[in-house]
C-alpha positions as CSV (number, residue, x, y, z in Angstrom):
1,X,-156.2,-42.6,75.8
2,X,-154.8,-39.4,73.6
3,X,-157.1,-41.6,70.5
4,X,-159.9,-41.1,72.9
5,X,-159.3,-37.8,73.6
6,X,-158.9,-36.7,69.9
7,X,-162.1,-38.9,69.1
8,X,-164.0,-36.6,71.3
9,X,-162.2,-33.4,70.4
10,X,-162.9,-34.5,66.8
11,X,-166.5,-35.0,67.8
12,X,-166.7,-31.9,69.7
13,X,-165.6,-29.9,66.6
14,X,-168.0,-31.5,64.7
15,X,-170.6,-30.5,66.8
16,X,-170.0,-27.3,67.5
17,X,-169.8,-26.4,63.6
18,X,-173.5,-28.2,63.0
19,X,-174.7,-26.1,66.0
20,X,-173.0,-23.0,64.1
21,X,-174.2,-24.0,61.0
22,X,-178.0,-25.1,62.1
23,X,-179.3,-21.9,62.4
24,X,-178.1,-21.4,58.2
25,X,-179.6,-24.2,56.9
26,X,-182.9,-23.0,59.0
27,X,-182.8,-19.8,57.7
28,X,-182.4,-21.5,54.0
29,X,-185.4,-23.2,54.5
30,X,-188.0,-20.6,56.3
31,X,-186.8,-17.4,55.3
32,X,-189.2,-17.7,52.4
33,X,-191.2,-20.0,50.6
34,X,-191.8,-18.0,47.6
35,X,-189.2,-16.5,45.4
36,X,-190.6,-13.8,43.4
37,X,-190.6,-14.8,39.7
38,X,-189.7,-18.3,40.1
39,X,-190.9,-20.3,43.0
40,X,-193.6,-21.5,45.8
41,X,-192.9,-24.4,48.4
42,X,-189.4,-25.4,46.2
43,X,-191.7,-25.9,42.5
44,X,-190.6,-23.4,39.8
45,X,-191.8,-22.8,37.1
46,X,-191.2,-25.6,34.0
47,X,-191.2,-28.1,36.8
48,X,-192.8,-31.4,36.0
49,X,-195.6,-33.3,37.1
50,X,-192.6,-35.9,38.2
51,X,-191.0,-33.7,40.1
52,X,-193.9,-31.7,41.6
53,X,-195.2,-35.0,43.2
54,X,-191.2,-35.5,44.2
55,X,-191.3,-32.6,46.2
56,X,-194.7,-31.9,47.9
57,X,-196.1,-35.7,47.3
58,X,-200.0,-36.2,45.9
59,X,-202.7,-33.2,45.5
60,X,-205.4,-33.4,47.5
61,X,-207.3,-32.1,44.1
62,X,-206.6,-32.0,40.1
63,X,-208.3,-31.0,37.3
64,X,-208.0,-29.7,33.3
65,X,-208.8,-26.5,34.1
66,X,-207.6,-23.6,36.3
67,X,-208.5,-23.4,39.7
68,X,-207.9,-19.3,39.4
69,X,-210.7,-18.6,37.1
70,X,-213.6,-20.0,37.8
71,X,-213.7,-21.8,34.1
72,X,-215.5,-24.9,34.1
73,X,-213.3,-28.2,34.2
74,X,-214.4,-29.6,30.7
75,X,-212.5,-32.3,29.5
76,X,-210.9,-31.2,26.7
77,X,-212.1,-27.6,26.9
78,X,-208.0,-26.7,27.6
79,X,-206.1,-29.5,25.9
80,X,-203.1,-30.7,28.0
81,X,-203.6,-28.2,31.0
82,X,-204.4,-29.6,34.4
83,X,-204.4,-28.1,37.5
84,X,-203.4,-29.6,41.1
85,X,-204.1,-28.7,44.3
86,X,-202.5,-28.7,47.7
87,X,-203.3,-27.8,51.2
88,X,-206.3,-28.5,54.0
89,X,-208.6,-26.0,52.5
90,X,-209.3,-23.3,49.9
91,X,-208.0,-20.8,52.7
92,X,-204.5,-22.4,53.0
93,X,-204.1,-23.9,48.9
94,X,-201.6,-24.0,47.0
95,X,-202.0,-24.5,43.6
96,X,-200.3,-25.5,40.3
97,X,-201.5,-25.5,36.9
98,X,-199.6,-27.8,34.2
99,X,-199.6,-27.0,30.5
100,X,-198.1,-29.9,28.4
101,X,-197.0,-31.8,31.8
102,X,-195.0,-28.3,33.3
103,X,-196.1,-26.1,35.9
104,X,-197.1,-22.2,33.7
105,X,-198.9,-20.8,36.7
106,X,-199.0,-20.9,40.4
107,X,-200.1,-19.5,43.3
108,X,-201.5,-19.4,46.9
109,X,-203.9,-18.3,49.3
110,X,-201.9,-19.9,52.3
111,X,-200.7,-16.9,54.9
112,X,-197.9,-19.6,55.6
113,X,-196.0,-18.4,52.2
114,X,-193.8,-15.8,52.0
115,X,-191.3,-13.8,50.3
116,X,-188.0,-13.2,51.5
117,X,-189.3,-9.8,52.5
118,X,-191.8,-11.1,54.2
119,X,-195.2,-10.7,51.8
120,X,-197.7,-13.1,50.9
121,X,-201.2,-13.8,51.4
122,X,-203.0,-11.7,54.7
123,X,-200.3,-8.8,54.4
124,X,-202.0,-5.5,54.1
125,X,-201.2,-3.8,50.8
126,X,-199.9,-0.7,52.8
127,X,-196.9,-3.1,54.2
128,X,-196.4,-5.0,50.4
129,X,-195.6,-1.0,49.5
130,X,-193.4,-0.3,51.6
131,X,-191.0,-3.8,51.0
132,X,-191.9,-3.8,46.7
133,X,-192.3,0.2,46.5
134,X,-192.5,-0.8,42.3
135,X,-195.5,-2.7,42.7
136,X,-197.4,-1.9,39.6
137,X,-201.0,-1.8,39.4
138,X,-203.0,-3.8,37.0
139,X,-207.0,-4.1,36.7
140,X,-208.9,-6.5,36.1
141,X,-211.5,-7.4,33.6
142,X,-215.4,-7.0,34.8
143,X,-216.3,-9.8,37.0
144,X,-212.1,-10.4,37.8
145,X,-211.1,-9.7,41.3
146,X,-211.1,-6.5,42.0
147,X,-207.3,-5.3,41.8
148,X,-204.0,-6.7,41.8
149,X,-200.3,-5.9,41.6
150,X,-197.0,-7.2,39.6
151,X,-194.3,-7.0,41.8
152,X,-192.1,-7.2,39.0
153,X,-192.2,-5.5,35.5
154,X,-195.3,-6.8,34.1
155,X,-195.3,-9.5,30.8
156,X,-195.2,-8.4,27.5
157,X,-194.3,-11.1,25.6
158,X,-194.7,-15.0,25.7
159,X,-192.8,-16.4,28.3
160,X,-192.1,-13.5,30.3
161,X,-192.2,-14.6,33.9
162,X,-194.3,-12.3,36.6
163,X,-195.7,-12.2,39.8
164,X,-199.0,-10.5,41.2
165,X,-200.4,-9.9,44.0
166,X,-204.4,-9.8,44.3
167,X,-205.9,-7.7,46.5
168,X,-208.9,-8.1,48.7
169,X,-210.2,-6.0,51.1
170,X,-206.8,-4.2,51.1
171,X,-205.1,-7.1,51.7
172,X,-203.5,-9.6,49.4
173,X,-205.9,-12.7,49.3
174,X,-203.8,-14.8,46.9
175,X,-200.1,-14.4,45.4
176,X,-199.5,-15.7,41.8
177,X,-196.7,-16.7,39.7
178,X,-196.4,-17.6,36.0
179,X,-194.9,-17.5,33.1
180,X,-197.0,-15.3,30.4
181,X,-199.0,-17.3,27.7
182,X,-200.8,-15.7,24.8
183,X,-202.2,-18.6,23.3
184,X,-206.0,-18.6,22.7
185,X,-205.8,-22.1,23.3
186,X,-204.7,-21.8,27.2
187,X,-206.6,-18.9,27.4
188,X,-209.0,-19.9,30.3
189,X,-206.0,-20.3,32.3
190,X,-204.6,-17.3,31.9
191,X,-207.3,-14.7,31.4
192,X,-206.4,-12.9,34.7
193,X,-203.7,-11.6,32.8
194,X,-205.1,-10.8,29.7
């Protein structure tokens, strides 16, 4: 009887810390789905190809060129980049783009991501302001989207890490995160930023 009774107590502990300690582990996983500078849905950046399919399975789409620039997917026209894509439409994508087999670039239209502070694609650039009041602007070349913002001190050298925010219609239409590349080799990947 008293093993019984300490079973249960033993059991009852138990679940009252996983009931205590299930709203954490929720919190860890929605509180936001990109991290500034490193992250979207749990890929950084450097991840590769292995582990991207490890964590968010096959892409609905690839390619060897960048879905973010309109450049035409030649074969061979960017040696060793690809680009895959997840997600139900061009609306909610996510994409990655892979140079040498590791993910350089990233980003989303989804309005499912977010930060931690709550921005991502559909927030108004008045409210991106007010949570990253160091957003700084950056323009785009003729026939580029029409403005965007680094949230974090832009790239100036290779390998500098960044995130933008592009900006539609006062809103941000896509979020972006990389890792700066200079080379005139990638270059169709990574004009946005040049």
């Amino acid at each position: 009887m008293r093993r019984s009774l300490r079973l249960l107590a033993s059991i009852g502990f138990l679940g009252t810390c996983c009931l205590l300690l299930a709203p954490l582990a929720a919190s860890a996983d929605t509180s936001g789905r990109i991290v500034v500078d490193k992250s979207i849905n749990g890929v950084r950046l450097g991840a590769t190809q292995a582990s991207v399919k490890k964590v968010l399975g096959r892409p609905r789409s690839t390619a060897h060129c960048s879905v973010f620039t309109g450049c035409s997917p030649v074969p061979g026209a960017n040696p060793g980049t690809a680009s895959w894509t997840y997600g139900p439409s061009q609306r909610k994508q996510t994409s990655y783009v892979f140079i040498k087999g590791r993910v350089a670039l990233m980003g989303t239209f989804s309005s499912a991501e977010r930060t931690n502070a709550g921005v991502g694609p559909g927030t108004s650039l008045t409210i991106a302001r007010q949570r990253y009041p160091d957003l700084a602007f950056h323009k785009f070349p003729p026939g580029q989207p029409p403005s965007g913002y680094y949230m974090t001190p832009p790239p100036t050298k290779m390998g500098d890490d960044f995130t933008m925010l592009v900006i539609a219609r006062g809103k941000v239409d896509w979020l972006e995160i990389g890792r700066w590349n200079a080379s005139p080799k990638y270059v169709c990947d990574f004009s946005i930023c040049s």
